[in-house]
C-alpha positions as CSV (number, residue, x, y, z in Angstrom):
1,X,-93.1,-31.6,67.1
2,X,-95.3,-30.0,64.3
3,X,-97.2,-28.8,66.1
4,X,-94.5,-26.2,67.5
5,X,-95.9,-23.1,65.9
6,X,-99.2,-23.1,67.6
7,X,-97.1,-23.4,71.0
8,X,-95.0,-20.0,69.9
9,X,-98.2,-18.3,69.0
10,X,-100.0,-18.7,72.3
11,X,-96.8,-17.6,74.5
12,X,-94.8,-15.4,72.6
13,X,-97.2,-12.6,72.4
14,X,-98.9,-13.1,75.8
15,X,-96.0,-10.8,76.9
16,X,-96.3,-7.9,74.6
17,X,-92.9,-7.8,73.4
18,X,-89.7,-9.8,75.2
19,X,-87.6,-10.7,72.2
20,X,-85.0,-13.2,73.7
21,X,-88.1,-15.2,74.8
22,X,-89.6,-15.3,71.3
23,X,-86.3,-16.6,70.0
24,X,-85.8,-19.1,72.8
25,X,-88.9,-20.5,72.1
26,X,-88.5,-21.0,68.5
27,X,-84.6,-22.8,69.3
28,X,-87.4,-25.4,71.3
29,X,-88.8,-25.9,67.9
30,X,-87.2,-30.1,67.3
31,X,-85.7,-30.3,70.6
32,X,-86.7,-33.0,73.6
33,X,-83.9,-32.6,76.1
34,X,-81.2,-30.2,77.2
35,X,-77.9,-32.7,75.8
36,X,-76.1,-32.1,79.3
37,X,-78.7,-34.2,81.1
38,X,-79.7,-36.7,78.5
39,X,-80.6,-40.0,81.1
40,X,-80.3,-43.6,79.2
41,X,-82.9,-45.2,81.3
42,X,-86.2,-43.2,82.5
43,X,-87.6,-44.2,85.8
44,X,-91.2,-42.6,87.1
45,X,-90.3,-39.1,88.2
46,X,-87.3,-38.0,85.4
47,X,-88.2,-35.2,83.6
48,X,-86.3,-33.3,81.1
49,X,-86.0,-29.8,82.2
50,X,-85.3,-28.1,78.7
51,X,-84.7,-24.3,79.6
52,X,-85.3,-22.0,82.4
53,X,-84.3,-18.2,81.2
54,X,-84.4,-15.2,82.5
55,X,-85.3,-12.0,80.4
56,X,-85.6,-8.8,81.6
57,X,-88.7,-6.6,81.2
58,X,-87.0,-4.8,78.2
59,X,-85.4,-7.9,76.6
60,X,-82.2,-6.5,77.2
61,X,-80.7,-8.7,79.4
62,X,-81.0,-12.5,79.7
63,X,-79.6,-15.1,81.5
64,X,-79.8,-18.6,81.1
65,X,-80.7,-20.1,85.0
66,X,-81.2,-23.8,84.4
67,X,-78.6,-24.4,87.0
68,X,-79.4,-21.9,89.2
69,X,-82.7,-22.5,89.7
70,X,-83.1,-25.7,92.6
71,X,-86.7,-26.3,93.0
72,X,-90.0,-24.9,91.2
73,X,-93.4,-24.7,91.7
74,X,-96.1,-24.5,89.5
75,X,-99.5,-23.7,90.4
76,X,-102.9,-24.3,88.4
77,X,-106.5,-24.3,89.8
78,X,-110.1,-24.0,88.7
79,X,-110.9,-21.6,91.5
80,X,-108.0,-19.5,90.8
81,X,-107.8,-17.0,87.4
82,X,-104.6,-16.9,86.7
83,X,-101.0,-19.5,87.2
84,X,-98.4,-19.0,90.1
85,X,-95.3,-20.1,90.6
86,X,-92.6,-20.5,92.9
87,X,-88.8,-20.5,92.1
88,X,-85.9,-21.4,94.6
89,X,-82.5,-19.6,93.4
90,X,-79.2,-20.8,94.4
91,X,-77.0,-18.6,93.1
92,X,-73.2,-18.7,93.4
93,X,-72.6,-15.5,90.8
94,X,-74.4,-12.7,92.0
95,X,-76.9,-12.9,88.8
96,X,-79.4,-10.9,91.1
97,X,-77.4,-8.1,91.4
98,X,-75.6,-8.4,88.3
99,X,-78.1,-8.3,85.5
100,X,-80.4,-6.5,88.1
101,X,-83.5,-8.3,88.2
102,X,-86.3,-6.7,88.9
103,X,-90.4,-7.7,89.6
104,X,-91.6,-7.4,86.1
105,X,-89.0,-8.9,84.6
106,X,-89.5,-12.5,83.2
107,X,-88.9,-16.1,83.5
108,X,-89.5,-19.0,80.9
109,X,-89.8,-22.5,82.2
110,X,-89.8,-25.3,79.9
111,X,-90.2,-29.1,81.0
112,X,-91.5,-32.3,79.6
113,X,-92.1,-36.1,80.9
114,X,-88.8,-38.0,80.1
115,X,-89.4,-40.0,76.8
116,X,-92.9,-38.0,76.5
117,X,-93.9,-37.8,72.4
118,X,-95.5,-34.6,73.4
119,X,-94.6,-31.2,73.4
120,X,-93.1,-30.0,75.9
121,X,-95.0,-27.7,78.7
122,X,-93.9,-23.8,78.8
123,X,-95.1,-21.6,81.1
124,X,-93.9,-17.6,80.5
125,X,-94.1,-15.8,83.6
126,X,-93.9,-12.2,85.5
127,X,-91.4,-12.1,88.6
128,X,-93.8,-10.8,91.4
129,X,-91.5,-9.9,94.1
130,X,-87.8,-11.6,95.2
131,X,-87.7,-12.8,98.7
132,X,-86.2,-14.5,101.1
133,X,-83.0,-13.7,100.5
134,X,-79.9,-14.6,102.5
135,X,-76.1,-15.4,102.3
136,X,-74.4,-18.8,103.0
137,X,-72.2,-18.9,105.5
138,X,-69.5,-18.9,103.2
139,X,-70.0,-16.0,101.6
140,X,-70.0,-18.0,98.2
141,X,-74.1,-18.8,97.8
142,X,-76.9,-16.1,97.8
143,X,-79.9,-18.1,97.9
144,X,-83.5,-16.5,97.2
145,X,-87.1,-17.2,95.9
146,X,-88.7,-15.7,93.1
147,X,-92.5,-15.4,93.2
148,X,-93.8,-15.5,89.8
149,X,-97.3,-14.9,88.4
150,X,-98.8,-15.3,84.2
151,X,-97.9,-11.8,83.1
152,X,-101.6,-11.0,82.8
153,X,-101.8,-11.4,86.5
154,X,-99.1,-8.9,86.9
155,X,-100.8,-6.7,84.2
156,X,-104.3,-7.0,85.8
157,X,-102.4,-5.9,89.4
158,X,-101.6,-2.4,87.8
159,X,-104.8,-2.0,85.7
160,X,-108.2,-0.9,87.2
161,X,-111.8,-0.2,84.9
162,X,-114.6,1.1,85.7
163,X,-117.6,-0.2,83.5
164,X,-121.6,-0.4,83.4
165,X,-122.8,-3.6,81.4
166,X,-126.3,-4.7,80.9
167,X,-125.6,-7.4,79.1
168,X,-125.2,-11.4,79.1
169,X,-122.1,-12.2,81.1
170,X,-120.0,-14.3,78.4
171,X,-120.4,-11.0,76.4
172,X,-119.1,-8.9,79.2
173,X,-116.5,-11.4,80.2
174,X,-115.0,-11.2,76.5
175,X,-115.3,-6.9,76.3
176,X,-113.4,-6.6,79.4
177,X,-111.0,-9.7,77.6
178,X,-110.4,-7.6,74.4
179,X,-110.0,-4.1,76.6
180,X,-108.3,-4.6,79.3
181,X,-106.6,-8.1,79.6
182,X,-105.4,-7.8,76.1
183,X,-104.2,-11.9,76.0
184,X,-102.7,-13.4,72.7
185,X,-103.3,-16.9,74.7
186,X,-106.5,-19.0,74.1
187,X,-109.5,-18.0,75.5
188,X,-112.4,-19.9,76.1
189,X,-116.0,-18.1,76.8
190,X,-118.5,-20.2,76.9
191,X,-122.2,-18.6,76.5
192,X,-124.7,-17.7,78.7
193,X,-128.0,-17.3,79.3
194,X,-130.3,-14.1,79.7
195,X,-129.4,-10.8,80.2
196,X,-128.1,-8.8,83.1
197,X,-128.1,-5.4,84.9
198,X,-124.9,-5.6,87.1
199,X,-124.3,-2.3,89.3
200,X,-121.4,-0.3,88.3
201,X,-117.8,-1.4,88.3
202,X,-116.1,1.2,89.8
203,X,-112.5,0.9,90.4
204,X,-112.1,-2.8,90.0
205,X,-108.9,-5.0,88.8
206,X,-110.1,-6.5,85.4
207,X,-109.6,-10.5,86.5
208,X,-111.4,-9.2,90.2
209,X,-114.7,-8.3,87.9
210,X,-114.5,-11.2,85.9
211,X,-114.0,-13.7,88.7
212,X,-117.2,-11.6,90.5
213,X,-119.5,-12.3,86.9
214,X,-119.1,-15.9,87.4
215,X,-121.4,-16.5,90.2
216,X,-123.5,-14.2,87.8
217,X,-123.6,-16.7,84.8
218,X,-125.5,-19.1,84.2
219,X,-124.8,-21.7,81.6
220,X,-127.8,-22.1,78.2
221,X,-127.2,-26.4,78.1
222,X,-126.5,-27.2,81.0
223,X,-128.8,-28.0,84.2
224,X,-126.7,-27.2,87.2
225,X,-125.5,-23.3,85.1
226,X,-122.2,-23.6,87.6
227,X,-119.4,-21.3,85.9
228,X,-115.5,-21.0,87.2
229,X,-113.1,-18.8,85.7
230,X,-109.4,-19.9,85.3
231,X,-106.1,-20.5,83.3
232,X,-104.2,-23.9,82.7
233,X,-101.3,-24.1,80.7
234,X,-103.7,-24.7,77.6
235,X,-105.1,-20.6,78.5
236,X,-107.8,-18.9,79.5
237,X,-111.5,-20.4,80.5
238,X,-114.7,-19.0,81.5
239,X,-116.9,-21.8,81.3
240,X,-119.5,-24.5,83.1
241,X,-118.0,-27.1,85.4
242,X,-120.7,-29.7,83.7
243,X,-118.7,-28.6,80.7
244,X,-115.7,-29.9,82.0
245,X,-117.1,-32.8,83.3
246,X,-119.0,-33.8,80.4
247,X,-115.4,-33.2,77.5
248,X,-113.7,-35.1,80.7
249,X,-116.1,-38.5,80.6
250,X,-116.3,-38.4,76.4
251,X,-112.4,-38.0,76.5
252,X,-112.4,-40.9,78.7
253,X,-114.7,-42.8,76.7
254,X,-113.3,-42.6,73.3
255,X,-109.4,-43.7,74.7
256,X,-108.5,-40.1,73.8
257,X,-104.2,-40.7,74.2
258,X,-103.6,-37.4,75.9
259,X,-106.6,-37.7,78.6
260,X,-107.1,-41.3,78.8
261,X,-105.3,-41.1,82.7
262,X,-105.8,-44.2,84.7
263,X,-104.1,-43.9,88.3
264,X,-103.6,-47.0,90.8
265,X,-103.1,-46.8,94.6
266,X,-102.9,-50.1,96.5
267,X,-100.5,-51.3,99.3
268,X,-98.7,-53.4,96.9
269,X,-96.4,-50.8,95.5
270,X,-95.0,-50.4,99.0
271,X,-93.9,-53.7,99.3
272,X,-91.4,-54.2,96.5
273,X,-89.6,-51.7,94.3
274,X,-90.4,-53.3,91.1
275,X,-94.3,-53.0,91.5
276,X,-93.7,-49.0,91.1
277,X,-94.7,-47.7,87.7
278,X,-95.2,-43.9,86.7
279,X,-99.2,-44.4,87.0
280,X,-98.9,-45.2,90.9
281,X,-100.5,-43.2,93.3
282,X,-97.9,-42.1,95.7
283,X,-100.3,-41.1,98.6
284,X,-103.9,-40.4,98.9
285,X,-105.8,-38.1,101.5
286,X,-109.3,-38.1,101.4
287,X,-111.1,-34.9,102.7
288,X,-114.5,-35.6,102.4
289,X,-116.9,-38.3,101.9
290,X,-120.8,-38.4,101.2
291,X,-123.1,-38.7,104.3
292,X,-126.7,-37.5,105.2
293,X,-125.7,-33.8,105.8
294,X,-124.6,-33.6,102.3
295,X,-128.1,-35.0,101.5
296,X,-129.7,-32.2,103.6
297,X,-128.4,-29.3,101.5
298,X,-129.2,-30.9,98.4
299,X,-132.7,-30.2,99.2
300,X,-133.3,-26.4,99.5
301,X,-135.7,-23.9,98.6
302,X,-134.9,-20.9,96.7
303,X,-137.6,-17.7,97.0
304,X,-137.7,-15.0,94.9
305,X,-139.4,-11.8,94.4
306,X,-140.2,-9.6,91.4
307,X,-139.9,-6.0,92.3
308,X,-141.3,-4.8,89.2
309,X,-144.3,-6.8,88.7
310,X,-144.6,-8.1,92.1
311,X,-144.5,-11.5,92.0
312,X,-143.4,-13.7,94.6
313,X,-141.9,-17.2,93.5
314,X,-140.6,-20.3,95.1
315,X,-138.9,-23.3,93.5
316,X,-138.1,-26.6,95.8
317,X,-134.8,-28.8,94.7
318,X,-134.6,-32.3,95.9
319,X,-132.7,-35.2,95.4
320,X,-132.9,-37.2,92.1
321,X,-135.6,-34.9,90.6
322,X,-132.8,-33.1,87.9
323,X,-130.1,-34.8,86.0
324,X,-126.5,-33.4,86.4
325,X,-123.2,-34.3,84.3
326,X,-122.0,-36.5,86.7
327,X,-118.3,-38.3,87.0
328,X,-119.8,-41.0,88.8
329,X,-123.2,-43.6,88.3
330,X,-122.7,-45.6,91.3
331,X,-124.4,-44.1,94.3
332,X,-123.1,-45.0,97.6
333,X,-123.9,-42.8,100.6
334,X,-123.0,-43.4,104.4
335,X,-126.8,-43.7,105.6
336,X,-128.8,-46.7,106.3
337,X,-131.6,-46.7,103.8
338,X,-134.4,-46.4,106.3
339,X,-132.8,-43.0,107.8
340,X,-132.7,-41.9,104.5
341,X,-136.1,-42.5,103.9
342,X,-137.1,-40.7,107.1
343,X,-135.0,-37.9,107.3
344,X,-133.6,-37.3,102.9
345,X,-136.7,-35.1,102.3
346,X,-136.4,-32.2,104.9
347,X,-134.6,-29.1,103.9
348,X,-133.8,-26.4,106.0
349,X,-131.7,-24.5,103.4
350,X,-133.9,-21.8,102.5
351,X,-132.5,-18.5,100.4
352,X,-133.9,-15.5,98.8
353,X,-133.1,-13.4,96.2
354,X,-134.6,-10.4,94.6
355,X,-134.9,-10.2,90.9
356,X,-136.1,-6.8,88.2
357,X,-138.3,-9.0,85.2
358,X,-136.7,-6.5,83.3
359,X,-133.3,-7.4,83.1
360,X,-133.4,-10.7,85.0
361,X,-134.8,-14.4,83.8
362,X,-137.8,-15.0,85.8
363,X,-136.5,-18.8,86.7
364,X,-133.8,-17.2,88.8
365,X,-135.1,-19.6,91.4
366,X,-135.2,-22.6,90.1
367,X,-131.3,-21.6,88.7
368,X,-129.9,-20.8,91.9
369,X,-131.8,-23.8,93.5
370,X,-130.1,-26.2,91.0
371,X,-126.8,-24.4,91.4
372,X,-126.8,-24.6,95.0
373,X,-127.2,-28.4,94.9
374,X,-124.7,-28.8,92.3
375,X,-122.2,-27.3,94.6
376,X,-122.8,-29.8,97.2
377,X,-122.6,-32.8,94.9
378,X,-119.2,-31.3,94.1
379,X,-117.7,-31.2,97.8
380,X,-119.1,-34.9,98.3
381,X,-116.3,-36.7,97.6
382,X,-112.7,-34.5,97.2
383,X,-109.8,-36.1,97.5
384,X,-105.7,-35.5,97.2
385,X,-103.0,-37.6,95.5
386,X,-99.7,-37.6,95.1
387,X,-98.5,-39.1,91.5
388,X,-95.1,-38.9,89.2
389,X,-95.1,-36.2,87.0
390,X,-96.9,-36.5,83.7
391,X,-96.8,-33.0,81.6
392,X,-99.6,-33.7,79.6
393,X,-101.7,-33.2,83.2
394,X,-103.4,-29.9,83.7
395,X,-106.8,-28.7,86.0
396,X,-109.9,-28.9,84.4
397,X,-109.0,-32.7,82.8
398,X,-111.1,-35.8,83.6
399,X,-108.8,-38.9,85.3
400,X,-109.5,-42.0,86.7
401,X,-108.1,-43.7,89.7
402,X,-108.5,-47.3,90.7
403,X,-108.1,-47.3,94.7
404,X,-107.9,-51.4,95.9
405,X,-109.7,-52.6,98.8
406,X,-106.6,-53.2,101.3
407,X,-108.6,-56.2,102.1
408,X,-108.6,-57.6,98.8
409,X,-104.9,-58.5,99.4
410,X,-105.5,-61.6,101.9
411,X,-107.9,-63.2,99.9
412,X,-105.8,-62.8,96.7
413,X,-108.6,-60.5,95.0
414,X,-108.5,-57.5,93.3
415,X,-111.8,-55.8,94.7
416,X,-111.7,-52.4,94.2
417,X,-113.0,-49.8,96.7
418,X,-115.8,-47.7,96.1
419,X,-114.1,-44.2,95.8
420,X,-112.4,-46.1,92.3
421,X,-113.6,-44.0,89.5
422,X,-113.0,-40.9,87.4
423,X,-112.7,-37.6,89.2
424,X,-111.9,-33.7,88.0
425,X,-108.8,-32.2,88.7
426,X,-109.8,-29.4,90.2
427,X,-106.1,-28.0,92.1
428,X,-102.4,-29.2,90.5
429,X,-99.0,-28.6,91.9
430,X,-96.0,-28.9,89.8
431,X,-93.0,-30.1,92.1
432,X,-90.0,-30.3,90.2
433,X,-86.7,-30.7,91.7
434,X,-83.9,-29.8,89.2
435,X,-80.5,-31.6,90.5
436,X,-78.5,-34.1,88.8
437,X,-81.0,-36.3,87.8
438,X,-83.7,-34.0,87.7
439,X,-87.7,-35.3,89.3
440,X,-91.1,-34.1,88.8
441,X,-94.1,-34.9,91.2
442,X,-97.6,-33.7,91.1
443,X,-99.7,-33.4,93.9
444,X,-103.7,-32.9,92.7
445,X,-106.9,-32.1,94.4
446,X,-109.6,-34.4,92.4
447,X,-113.7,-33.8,93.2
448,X,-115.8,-36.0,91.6
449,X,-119.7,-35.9,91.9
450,X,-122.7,-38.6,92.1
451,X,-126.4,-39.1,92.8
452,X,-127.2,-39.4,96.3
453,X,-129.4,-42.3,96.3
454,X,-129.8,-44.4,99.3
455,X,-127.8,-47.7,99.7
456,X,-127.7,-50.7,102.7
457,X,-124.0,-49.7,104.1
């Protein structure tokens, strides 16, 4: 746990000011589970729900709701700029009424893997609105659901800017950061290249302007110049998917202890009790797989026209000319090679755009082009899984799943099918029920990208 200071300066003052959460935090400081549900034996799924508080937007009032609180959700994606959450009440004391809770007010989860060495995942966040309430038919339960956002999401729904920038967008991306978010979390910015004449923001939410830069930026290393803005419970990033990808492989490389994630899914685990570990793959969904349309718009053409010189550019993309930071080397796709060969080459994705030499790079083209077929490589092979919670899990880390052959069972072999490999979480749901013996599931969107070069199926 020495490492508990850094966890109170990244949360504490991400709220400008509630007290009673400061101090709760720091009474975290040593301790691994709440004493009243300490569980000898850990099976996958127990997790150690250490507080859930309440604190009112003034830090005058606080309540401590660990036992009202029944079920919580936690939500974290790449696409998405800020955490939300979800918060089923069961409460048998009229806390809503009594201690008058309010949106703005606030409520600190804490939670860790049962037996977990590491710290222990806190999320801090704004009450956005109370609904669904209603009244057992007792009269004796009022049960409700607090909507809950990261209090910079509730600050950004209050705040609006109106700014000119002509500048590079990581440079924006941090002014509007220091002005107008005004976060004591981490924040990540990764730069970018060239320099750029955005029209005016008039009358725009701060995260809103941010979130519109991104398909703006274009990354200085990396081929593909892909950018997504978004928070995890580690804070703030505005950075390069390749980046992601490429931190995500290396982690997984070196054996790094806290990203090293193998996953397993086979039909063995539903067989016999004792083959279920905490790295099983509960269920699987896959929602896309590679095939020759994904092939298709991989080969575009991007035009572009200089209206200050007069220039008119075009720059073709195909398959297999540029290198990408991939999460996969083996190239599989659901074509026979001869159609490939016949068909791979035509393109009929064809898109313009206008550029000032002043203000703009003049590959625009060629950025867009590579950006476009990034994108696709990204939607070729997403998947969902359902696994036991691990709290050291968050979007934007690399994992790797092993997914059996089901036919590899008769003949007594463990052949692995070809979707096995290491994939980005790019979606994660926290599912944690808090009864008795309290569980934690997780249920992640994963995208993994790959050359699409032409194999016999």
């Amino acid at each position: 746990m020495s490492d508990r200071p850094s966890i109170l300066t990244q949360f504490s003052s991400a709220l400008n000011g509630p007290i009673q959460v400061v101090q709760k935090l720091r009474q975290l400081q040593g301790q691994s589970v709440s004493p009243a549900k300490t569980i000898e034996k850990v099976i996958p799924g127990d997790v150690d729900i250490i507080s859930i508080d309440y604190t009112s937007i003034d830090s005058n009032k606080t309540y401590n709701f660990v036992n009202q609180v029944k079920v919580i959700n936690i939500f974290e994606s790449i696409f998405k700029p800020a955490i939300f959450a979800t918060a089923e009440v069961g409460d048998p004391a009229s806390i809503l009424q009594d201690v008058q809770m309010r949106a703005g007010d606030y409520i600190t989860i804490a939670f860790k893997t049962s037996k977990s060495q590491t710290d222990p995942s806190v999320y801090i966040l704004a009450i956005t609105d109370i609904g669904n309430i209603s009244m057992k038919s007792n009269l004796k339960m009022q049960t409700y659901t607090l909507a809950l956002a990261s209090p910079e999401a509730l600050r950004n729904s209050v705040t609006t800017m109106s700014l000119k920038f002509k500048d590079s967008m990581s440079n924006a991306v941090k002014k509007i950061f220091d002005a107008y978010v005004k976060t004591d979390k981490k924040v990540n910015i990764d730069g970018t290249r060239s320099i750029e004449d955005l029209p005016p923001f008039t009358i725009i939410r701060p995260l809103a302007a941010i979130n519109y830069m991104v398909r703006y930026a274009y990354s200085s290393k990396y081929k593909s110049g892909a950018y997504v803005f978004f928070e995890n419970k580690n804070g703030f990033h505005f950075t390069a998917v390749e980046k992601l990808i490429k931190q995500g492989v290396d982690s997984q490389n070196k054996g790094n202890a806290t990203t090293d994630k193998e996953f397993f899914y086979d039909s063995a685990t539903k067989e016999s009790a004792k083959d279920v570990t905490v790295r099983n793959i509960i269920a699987l969904n896959q929602l896309s797989s590679d095939s020759f349309s994904d092939a298709s718009k991989l080969s575009n053409i991007v035009n572009s026209y200089d209206m200050v010189r007069g220039e008119y550019k075009s720059y073709l993309f195909q398959p297999g000319k540029d290198e990408f930071e991939l999460l996969s080397d083996k190239a599989k796709t659901m074509n026979k090679s001869a159609f490939d060969q016949s068909y791979g080459k035509i393109t009929n994705n064809i898109k313009f755009v206008p550029i000032s030499s002043d203000v703009t790079d003049s590959n625009l083209a060629e950025y867009v082009s590579k950006r476009i077929a990034f994108s696709y490589l990204l939607e070729q092979e997403v998947v969902q899984i359902l696994v036991y919670g691990d709290t050291e899990l968050t979007v934007g880390n690399v994992i790797k799943c092993t997914i059996v052959n089901p036919t590899s069972f008769e003949s007594n072999k463990d052949k692995p099918a070809a979707k096995s490999g290491l994939y980005l979480i790019t979606s994660l749901r926290h599912m944690i029920l808090n009864s008795d013996r309290p569980q934690h599931m997780i249920s992640m969107e994963l995208r993994r990208n790959k050359p699409l070069e032409s194999d016999n199926v």
